[in-house]
Structures are given as C-alpha cells and as structure tokens.
MIMIFI-583635 format. One record per residue (C-alpha): residue number from 1; residue in three letters; z, y, x. Coordinates in Angstrom, 1 decimal. Each point is the difference from the previous one (the first is absolute). Layout:
// residues N
pos NUM code ALA c3 Z c2 Y c1 X .
...
This chain:
// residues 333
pos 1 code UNK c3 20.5 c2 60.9 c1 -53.4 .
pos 2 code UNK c3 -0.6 c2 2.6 c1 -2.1 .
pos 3 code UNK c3 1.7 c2 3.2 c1 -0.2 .
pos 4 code UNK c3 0.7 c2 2.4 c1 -3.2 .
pos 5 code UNK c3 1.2 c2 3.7 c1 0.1 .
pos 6 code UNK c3 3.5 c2 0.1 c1 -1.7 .
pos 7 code UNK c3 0.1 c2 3.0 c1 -2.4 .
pos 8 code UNK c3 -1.7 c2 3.0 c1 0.8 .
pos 9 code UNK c3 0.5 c2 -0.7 c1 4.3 .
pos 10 code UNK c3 -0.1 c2 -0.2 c1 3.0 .
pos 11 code UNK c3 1.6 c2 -2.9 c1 -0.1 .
pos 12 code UNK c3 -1.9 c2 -3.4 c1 -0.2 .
pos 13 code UNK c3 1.0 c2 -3.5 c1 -0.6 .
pos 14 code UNK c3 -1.3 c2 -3.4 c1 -0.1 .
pos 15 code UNK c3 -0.9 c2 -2.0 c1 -3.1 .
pos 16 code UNK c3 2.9 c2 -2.0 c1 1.0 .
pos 17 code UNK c3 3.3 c2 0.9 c1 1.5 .
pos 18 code UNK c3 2.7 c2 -1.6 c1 2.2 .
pos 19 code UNK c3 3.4 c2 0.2 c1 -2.5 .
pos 20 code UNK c3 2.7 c2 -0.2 c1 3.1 .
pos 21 code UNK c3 3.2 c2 -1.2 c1 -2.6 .
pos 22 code UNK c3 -0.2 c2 -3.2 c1 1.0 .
pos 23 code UNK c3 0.1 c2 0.7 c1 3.7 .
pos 24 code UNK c3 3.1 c2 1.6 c1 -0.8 .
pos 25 code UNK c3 1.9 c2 -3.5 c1 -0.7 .
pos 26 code UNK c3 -0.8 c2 0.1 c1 -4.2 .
pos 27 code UNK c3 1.8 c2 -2.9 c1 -1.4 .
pos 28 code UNK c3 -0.1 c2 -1.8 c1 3.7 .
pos 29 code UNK c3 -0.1 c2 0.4 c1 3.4 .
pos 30 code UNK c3 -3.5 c2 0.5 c1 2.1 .
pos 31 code UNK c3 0.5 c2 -0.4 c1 3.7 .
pos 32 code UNK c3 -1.3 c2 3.4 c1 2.4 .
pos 33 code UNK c3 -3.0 c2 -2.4 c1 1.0 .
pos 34 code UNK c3 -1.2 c2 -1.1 c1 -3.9 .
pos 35 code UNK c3 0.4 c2 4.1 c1 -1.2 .
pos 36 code UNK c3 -2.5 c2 0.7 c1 3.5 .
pos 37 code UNK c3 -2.4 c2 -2.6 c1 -0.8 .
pos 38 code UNK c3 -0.3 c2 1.4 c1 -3.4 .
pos 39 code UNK c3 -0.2 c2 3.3 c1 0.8 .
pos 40 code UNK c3 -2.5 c2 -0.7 c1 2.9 .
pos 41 code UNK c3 -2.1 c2 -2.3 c1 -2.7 .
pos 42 code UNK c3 -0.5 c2 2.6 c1 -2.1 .
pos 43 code UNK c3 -1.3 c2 2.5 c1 2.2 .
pos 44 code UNK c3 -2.4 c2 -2.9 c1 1.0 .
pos 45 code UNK c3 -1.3 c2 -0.4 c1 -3.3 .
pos 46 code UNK c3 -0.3 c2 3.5 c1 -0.4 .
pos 47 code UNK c3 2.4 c2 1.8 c1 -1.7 .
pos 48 code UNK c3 1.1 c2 3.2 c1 0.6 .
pos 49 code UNK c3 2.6 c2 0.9 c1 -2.2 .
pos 50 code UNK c3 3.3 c2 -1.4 c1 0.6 .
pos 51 code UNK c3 3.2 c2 1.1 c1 -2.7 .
pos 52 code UNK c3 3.7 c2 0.1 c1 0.7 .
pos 53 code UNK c3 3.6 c2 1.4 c1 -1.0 .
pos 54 code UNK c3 3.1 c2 0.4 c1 1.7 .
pos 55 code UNK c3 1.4 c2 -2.0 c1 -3.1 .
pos 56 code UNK c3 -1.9 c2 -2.9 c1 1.4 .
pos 57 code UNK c3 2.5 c2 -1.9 c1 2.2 .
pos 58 code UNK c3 2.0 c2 2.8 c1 0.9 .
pos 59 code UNK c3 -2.6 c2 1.3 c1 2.3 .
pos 60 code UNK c3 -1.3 c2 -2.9 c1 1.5 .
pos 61 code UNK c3 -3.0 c2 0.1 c1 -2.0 .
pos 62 code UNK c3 -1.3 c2 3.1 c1 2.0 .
pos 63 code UNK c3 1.6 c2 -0.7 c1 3.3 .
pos 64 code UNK c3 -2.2 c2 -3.4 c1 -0.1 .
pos 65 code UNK c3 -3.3 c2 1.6 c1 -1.6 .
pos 66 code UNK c3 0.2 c2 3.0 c1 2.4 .
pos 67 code UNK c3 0.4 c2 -2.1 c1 3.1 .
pos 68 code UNK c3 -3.4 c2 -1.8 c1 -0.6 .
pos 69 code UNK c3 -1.9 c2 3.3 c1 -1.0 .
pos 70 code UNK c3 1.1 c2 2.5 c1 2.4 .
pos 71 code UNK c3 -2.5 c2 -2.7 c1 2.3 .
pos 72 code UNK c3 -2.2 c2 0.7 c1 -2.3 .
pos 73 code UNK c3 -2.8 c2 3.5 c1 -0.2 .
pos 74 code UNK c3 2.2 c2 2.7 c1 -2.1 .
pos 75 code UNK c3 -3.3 c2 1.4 c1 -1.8 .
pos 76 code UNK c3 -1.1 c2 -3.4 c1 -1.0 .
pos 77 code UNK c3 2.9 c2 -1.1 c1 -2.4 .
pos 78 code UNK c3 2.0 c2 1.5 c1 -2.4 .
pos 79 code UNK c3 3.7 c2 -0.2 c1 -0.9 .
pos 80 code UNK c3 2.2 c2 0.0 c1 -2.6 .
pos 81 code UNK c3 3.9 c2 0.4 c1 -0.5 .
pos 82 code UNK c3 2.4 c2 1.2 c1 -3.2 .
pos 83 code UNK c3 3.1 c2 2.5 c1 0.1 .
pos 84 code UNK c3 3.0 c2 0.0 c1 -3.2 .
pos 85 code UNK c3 2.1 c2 -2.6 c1 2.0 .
pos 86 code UNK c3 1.8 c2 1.2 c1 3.1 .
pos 87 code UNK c3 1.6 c2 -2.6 c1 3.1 .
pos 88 code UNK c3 3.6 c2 0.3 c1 0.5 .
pos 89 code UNK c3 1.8 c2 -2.4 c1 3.1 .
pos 90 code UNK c3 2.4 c2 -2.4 c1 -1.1 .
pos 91 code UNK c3 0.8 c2 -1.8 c1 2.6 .
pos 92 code UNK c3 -0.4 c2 -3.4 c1 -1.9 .
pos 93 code UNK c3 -1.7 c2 -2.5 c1 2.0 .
pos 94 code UNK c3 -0.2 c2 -2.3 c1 -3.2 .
pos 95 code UNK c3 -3.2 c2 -1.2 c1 -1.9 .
pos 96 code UNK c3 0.7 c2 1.8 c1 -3.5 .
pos 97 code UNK c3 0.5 c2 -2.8 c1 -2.2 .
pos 98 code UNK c3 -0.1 c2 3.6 c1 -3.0 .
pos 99 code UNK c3 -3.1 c2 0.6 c1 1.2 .
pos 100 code UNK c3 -1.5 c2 -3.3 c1 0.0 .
pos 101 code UNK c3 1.5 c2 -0.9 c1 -3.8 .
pos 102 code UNK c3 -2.0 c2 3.0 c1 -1.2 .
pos 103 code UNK c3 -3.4 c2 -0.4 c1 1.4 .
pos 104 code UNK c3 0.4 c2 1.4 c1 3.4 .
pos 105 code UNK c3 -0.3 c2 -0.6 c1 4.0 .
pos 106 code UNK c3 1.5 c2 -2.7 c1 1.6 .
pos 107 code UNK c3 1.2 c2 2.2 c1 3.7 .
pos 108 code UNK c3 3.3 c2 0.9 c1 0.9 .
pos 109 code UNK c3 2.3 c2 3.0 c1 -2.2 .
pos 110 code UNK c3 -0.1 c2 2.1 c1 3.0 .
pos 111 code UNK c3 -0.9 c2 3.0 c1 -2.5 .
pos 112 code UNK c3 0.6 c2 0.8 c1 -3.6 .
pos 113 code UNK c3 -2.8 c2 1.7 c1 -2.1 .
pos 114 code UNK c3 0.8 c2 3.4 c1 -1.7 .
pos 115 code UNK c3 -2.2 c2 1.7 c1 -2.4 .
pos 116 code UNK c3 -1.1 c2 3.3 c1 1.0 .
pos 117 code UNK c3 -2.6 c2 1.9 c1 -1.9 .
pos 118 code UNK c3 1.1 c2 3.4 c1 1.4 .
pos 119 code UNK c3 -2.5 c2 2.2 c1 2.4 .
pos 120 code UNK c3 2.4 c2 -0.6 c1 2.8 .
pos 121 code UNK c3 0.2 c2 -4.1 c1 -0.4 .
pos 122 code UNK c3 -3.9 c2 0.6 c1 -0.2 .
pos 123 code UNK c3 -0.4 c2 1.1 c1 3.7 .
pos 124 code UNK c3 2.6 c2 -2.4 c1 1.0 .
pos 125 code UNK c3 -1.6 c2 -3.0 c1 -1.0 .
pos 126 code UNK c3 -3.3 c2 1.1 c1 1.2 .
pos 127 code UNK c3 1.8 c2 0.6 c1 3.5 .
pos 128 code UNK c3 1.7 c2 -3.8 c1 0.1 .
pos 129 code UNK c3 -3.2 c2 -1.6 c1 -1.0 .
pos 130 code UNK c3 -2.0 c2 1.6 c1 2.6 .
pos 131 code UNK c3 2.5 c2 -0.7 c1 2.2 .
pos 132 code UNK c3 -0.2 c2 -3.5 c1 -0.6 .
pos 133 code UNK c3 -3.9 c2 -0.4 c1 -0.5 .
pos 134 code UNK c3 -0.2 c2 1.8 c1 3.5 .
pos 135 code UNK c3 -2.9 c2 1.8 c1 -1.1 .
pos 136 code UNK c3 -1.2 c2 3.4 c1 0.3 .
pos 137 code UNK c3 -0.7 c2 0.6 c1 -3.8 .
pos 138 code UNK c3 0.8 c2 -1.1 c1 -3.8 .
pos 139 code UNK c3 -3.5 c2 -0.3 c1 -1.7 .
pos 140 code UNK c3 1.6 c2 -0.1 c1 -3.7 .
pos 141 code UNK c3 3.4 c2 0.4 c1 -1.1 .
pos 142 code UNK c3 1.2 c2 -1.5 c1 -3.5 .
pos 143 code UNK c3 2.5 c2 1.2 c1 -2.2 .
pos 144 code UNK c3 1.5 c2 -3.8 c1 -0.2 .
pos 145 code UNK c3 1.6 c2 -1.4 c1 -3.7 .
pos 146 code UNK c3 1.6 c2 3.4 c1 -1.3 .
pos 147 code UNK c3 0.5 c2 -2.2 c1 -3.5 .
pos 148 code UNK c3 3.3 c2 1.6 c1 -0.4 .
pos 149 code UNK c3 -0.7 c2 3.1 c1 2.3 .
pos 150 code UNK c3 -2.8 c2 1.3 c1 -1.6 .
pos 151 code UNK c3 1.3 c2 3.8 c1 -0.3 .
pos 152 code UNK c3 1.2 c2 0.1 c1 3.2 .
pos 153 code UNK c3 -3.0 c2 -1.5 c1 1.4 .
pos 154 code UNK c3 -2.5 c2 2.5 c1 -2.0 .
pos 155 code UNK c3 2.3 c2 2.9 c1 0.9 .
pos 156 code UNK c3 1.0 c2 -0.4 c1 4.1 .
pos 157 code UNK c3 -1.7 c2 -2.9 c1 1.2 .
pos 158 code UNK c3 -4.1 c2 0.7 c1 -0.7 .
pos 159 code UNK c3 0.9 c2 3.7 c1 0.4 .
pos 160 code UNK c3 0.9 c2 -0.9 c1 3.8 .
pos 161 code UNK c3 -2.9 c2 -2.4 c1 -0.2 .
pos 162 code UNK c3 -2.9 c2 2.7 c1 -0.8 .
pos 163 code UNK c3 1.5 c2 1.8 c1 2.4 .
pos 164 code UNK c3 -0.4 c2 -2.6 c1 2.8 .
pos 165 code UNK c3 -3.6 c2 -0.6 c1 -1.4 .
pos 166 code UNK c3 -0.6 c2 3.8 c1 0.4 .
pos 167 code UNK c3 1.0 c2 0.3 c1 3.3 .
pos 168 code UNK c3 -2.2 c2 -2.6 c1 1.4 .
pos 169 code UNK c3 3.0 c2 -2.6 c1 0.8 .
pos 170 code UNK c3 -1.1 c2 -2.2 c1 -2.5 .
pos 171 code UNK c3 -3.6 c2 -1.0 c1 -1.9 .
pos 172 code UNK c3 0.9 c2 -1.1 c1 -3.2 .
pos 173 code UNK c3 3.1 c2 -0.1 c1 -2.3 .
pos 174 code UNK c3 0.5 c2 -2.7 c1 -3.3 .
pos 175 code UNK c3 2.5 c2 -2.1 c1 -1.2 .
pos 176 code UNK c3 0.6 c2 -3.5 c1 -0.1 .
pos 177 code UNK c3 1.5 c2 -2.3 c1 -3.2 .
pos 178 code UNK c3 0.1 c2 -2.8 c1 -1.7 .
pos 179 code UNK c3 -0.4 c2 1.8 c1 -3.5 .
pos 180 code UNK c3 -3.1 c2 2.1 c1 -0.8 .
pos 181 code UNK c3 1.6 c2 2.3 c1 -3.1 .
pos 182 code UNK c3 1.9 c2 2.5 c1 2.9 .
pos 183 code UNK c3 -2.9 c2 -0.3 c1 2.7 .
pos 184 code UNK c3 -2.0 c2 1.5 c1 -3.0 .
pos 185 code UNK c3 2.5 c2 3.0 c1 -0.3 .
pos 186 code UNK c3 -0.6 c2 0.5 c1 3.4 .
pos 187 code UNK c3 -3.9 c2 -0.3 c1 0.1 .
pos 188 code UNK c3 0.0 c2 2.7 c1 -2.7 .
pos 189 code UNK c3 2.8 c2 2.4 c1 0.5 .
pos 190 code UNK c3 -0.5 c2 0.2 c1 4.5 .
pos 191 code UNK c3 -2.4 c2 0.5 c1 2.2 .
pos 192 code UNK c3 0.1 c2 -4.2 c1 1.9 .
pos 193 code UNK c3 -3.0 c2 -1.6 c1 1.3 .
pos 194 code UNK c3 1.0 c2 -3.4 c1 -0.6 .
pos 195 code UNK c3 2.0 c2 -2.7 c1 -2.2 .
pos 196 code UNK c3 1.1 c2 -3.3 c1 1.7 .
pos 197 code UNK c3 0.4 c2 -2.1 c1 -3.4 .
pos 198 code UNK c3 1.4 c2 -3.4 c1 0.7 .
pos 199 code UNK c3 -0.6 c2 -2.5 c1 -2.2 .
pos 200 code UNK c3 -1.5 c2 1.8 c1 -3.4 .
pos 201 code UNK c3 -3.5 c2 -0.8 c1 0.2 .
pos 202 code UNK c3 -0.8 c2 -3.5 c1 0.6 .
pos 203 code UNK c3 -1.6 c2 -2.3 c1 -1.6 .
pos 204 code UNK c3 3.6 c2 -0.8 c1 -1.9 .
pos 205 code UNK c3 0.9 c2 3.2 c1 -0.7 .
pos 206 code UNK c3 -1.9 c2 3.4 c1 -0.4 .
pos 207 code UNK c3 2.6 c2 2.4 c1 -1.3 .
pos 208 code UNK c3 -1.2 c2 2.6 c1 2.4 .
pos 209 code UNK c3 -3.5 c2 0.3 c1 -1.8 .
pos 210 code UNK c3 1.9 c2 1.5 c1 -2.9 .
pos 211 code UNK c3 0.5 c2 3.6 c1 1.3 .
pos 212 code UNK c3 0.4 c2 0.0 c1 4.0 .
pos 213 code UNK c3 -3.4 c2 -1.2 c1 1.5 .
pos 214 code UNK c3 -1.7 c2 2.0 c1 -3.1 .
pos 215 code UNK c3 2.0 c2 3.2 c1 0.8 .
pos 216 code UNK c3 -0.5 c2 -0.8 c1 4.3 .
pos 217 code UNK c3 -3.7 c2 -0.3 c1 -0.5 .
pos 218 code UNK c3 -0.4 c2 3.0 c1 -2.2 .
pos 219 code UNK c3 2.3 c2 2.0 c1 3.1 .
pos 220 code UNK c3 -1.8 c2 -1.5 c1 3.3 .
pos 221 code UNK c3 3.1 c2 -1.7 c1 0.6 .
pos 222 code UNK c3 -0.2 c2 -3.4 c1 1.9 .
pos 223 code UNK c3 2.1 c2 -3.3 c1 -0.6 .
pos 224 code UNK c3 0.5 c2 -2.8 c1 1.9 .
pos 225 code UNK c3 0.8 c2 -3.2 c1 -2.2 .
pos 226 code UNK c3 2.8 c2 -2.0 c1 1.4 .
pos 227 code UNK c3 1.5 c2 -3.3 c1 -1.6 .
pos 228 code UNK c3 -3.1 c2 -1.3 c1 -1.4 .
pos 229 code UNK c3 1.3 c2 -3.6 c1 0.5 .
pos 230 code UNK c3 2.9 c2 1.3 c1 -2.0 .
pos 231 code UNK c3 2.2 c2 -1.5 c1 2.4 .
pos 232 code UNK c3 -1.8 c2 -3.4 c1 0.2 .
pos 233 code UNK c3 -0.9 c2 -1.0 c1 -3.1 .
pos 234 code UNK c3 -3.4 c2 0.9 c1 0.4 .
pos 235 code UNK c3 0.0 c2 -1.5 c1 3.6 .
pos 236 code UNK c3 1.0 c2 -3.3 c1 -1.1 .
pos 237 code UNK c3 0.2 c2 -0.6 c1 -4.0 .
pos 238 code UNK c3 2.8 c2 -2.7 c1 0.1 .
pos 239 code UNK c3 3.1 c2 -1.7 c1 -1.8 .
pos 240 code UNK c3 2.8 c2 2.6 c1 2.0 .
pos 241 code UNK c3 -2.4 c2 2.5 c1 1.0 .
pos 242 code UNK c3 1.3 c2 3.6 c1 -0.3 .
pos 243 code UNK c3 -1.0 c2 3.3 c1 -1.8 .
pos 244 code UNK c3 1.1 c2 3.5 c1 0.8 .
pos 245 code UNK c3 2.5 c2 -2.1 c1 2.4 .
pos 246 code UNK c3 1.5 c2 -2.4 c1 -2.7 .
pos 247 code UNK c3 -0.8 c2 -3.4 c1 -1.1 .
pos 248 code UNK c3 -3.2 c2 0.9 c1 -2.5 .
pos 249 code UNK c3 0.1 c2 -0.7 c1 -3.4 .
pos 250 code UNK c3 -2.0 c2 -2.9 c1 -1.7 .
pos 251 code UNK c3 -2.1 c2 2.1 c1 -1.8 .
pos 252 code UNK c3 -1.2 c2 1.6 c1 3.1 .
pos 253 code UNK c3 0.0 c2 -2.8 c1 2.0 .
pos 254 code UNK c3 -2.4 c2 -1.6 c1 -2.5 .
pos 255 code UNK c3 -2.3 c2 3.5 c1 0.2 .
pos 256 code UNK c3 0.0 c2 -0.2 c1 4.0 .
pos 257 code UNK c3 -0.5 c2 -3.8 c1 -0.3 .
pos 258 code UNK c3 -3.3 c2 1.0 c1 -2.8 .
pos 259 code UNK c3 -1.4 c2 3.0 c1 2.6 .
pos 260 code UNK c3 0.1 c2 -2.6 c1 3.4 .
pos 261 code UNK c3 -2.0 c2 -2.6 c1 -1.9 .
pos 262 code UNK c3 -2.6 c2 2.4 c1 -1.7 .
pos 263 code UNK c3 0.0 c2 1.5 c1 4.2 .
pos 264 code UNK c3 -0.8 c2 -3.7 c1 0.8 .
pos 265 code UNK c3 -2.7 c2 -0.3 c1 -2.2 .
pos 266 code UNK c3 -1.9 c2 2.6 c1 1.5 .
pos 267 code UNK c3 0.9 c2 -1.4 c1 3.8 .
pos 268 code UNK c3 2.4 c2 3.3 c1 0.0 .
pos 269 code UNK c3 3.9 c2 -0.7 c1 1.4 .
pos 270 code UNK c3 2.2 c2 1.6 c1 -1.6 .
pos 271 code UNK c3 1.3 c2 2.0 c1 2.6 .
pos 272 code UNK c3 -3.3 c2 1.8 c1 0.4 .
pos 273 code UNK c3 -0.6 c2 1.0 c1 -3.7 .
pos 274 code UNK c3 3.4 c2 1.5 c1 0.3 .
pos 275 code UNK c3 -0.7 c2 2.1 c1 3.0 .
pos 276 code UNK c3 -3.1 c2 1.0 c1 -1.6 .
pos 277 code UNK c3 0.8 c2 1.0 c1 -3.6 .
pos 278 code UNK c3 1.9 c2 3.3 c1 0.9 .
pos 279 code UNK c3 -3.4 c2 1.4 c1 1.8 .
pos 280 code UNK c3 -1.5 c2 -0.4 c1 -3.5 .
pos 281 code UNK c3 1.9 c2 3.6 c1 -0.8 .
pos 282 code UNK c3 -1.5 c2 2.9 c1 2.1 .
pos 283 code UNK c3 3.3 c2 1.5 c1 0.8 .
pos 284 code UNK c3 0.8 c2 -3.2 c1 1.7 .
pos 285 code UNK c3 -0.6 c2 0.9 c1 4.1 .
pos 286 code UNK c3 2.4 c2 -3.0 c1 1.4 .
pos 287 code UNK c3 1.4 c2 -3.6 c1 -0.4 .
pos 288 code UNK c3 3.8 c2 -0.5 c1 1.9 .
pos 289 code UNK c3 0.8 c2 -3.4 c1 0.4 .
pos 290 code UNK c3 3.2 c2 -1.1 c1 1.6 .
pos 291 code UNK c3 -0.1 c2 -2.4 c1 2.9 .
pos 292 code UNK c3 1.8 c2 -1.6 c1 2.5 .
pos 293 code UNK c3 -2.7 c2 -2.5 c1 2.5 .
pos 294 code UNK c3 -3.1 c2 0.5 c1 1.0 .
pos 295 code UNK c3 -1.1 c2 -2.6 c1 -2.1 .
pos 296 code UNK c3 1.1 c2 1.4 c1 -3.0 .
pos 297 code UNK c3 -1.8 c2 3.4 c1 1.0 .
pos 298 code UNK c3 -3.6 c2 -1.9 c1 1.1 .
pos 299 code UNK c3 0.4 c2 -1.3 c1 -4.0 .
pos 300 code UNK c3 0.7 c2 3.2 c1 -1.5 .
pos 301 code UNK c3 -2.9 c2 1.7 c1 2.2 .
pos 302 code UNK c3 -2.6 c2 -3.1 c1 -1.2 .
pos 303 code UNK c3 0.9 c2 0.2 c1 -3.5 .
pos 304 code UNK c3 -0.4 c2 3.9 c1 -0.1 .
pos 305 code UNK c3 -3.4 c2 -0.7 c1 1.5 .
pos 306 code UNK c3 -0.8 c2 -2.9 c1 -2.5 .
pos 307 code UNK c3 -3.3 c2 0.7 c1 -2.4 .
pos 308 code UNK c3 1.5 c2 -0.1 c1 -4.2 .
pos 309 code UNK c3 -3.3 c2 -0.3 c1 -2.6 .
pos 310 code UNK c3 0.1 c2 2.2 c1 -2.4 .
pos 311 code UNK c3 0.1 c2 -3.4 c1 -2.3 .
pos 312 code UNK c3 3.4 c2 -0.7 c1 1.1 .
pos 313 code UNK c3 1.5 c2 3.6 c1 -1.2 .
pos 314 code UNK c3 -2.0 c2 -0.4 c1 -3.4 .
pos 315 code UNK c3 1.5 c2 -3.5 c1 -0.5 .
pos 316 code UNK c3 3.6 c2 1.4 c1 0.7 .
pos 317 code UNK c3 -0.7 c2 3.1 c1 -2.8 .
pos 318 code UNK c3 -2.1 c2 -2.9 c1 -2.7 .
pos 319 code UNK c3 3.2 c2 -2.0 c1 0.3 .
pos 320 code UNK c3 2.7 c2 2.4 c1 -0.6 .
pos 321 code UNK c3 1.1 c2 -0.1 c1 3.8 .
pos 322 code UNK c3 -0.5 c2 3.4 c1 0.6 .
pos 323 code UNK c3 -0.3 c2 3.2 c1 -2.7 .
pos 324 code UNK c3 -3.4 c2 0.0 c1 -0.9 .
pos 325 code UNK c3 -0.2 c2 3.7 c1 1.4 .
pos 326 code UNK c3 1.8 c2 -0.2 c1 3.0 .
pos 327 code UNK c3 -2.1 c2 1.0 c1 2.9 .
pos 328 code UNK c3 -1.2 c2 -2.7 c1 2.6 .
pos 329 code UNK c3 -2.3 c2 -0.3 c1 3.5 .
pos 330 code UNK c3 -3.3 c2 0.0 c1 -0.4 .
pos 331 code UNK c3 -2.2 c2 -2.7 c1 1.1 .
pos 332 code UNK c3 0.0 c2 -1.5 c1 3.7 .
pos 333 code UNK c3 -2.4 c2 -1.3 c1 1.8 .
C-alpha cells in the first residue's frame, strides 16, 4: 500500500489507516478475538498506520491495538493516540448505559473521563497510553476535540506538545475534530504537522475545503480525512441509515441514494468513490476508516485500491453532486 509523508516529516502513513474506535466497544461489544483479527487484517493488507485515544473504550482501544503490534517490526508502522481527556478509577464494574445513550463504548464504567488540556494532563495521558499500547514510542500525538477547550488547548496543551516534538519523544503533533473552523485556527496560528478531520470532506459534505485544507496546503501541513462514510450513510444509502451518527435526513438520503447510482453506472461502489474523493485535495496524506472484522478491513483496503474514471467525478460535478470546483482524483488506470 502506499505510503504518504504527513506534514513536513518524518513521519509516514499509509493511504489508508486502521481507525481503532470500534475496537474499543463503539456502540457494541467486539470480542478480544474479532479486535485481533482486525487488527492482524490490516497489517496484512498493508496498512501501516493505526489511530487510537484513551477516550476510546476507556483504554481498551490501545491495550487491544498495542497487543497485536508490539509483535509487529517497531520501524515499520506508525501510531497514533490523542491527550485532553485523562482516566480516573471508579471502581464501577457496570456497562455505562451514559455513555452508550450519547454515542459512546459499550465496556464497563471502571473509569470516568476528565478533560485535561493542561501541560501536566499532557504527559500524563501520553504515559497511560504507552502504557497500555505496550510500545516503546508514540509516533503522533493529537490534541483530541478541544471544541470547548480551545484556549486552554492553544495555551498549555500544544506548548507541551512542541516541546515533546522537540525533544525527539514524539514525530509529529495535530489535532483531531469533527469541525474544520477551529483545526483551521490551529493550522494558522501553531506550528502542527497534521489535522485528523473526521467527517468534513466527503462526498456529502466538504465544509473543510472552505478554509482548512486551503490554509493546510499553503502551510505543508498534512490531514488525514476521517468519516468519509459520514457515519454510514455513504456506506450503505438506506431508509434508517445514519449521518454524522443520527438518522440522515431525507434530503441527504436522496443525495447519497443519487451518488451510489451515478458510482454504479460507472461499475464504481460506492464505498470506493468515497475513499477516493478526499485524495483529490493535495493536502490529503490519509483515509481512517473505523473497523471492527477482518472482513470489514479486506473491504475497506479493496475499495481504497479500486480504479475511479475520471468520467465518474465529471458526472458527479455536471449533475450538481459535487461543487463544480471542488477538487477530485485524477484518472486510474
């Protein structure tokens, strides 16, 4: 598989990218055996760079991603994990029912989540997540949703950050949201080599071509499009399908329902024009896509991999499915 420098470097990742949330219990359960087989699939299919968070599952997320890669040749992977939300014990043994209603991991409440943008919670969420990867190094460390945090994030946490980056302890420094208006701020008032941007710029939804992927490209700064099934809708365009992880609107639905059968008509899935539309923007190094079997991660790696004509992405533009000037792939052979 092919492999992109993210930002200005050293660090490298491949055109698509393991997105460890849903080894981490989102929504529901995955048993040790599924998360391994997906992990170990990927690596298979080759890709090389694998994402995480301590948010995701409480940890178990990177206990379970770490315990297939540290089998696996340090220098040929690379590894990604967030800091803003600390682990505190709680001694709850309890699924959190909370957690689930709003989106979140189906594992036991045996820790609550505390935000911490501070230099301090920095280090010590860099220290728990190597400690539960079990490996010898973070590759990239994310600033993760400072939304509400954005001062405190921009004053203690990338300080601490470049600092880390300086010393050597870590290779590149971004942050990672579902909104591209702050990652923007960010891209233009620090020094980050890369933007994870979940779920603005997919075929549905390209609201970070309006300043963030202009203002990355202009500053050698790399972004890794997550979200570009916007949640599934793009996966599977169907009555109860889901966008930006609630039931999709009609109008969309009908727009998602348009794109797969202009796809068809060119013997393009859907799910491959979607993994292939955010490389159309040169800032653009990485795809993340979420999985949880080996099955799903075999798919993901054949559809990054499958040709789009050029007809397909002028079809899309002539009918109004995409801005006439938004940037796409060129032509695969």
């Amino acid at each position: 598989m092919r492999q992109n420098m993210l930002g200005p470097g050293p660090v490298r990742v491949s055109e698509l990218a393991f997105g460890a949330a849903a080894i981490g219990n989102l929504f529901t359960p995955v048993t040790d055996t599924e998360a391994e087989e997906a992990v170990v699939a990927a690596w298979e299919c080759g890709v090389r760079y694998f994402d995480t968070a301590p948010h995701y599952g409480l940890g178990l997320s990177e206990r379970r991603l770490g315990a297939v890669l540290r089998g696996m040749p340090r220098e040929e992977y690379t590894i990604s994990t967030k800091v803003g939300r600390l682990l505190e014990p709680t001694g709850s043994g309890d699924v959190d029912g909370d957690d689930l209603a709003h989106g979140g991991f189906a594992v036991p409440a045996t820790h609550r989540r505390r935000w911490d943008f501070s230099a301090e919670g920095v280090r010590r969420s860099l220290e728990g997540s190597l400690e539960r990867l079990g490996v010898d190094r973070i590759d990239i460390a994310y600033l993760h949703d400072p939304d509400d945090h954005a001062e405190w994030a921009l004053t203690e946490a990338y300080p601490e950050l470049e600092r880390l980056r300086a010393e050597g302890v870590l290779g590149a420094i971004g942050v990672g949201m579902n909104q591209a208006e702050l990652p923007a701020r960010f891209v233009r008032e620090t020094d980050i080599d890369a933007v994870l941007l979940a779920g603005r710029y997919s075929l549905l939804d390209q609201r970070g071509l309006a300043e963030l992927l202009p203002v990355a490209a202009e500053r050698g700064v790399g972004v890794v499009a997550g979200g570009v099934f916007n949640s599934g809708l793009l996966a599977d365009p169907k009555p109860g399908a889901t966008f930006d992880y609630a039931a999709a609107p009609t109008e969309l639905l009908a727009r998602a329902t348009q794109l797969k059968e202009a796809c068809e008509r060119h013997g393009v899935p859907l799910r491959a024009a979607a993994l292939r539309f955010p490389f159309g923007h040169p800032a653009v190094a990485s795809v993340l896509v979420g999985t949880r079997s080996g099955g799903e991660v075999r798919d993901a790696a054949a559809m990054v991999d499958h040709p789009i004509p050029g007809a397909l992405w002028a079809e899309l533009k002539e009918r109004g499915l995409l801005p006439a000037d938004v940037p796409t792939p060129a032509e695969e052979k």
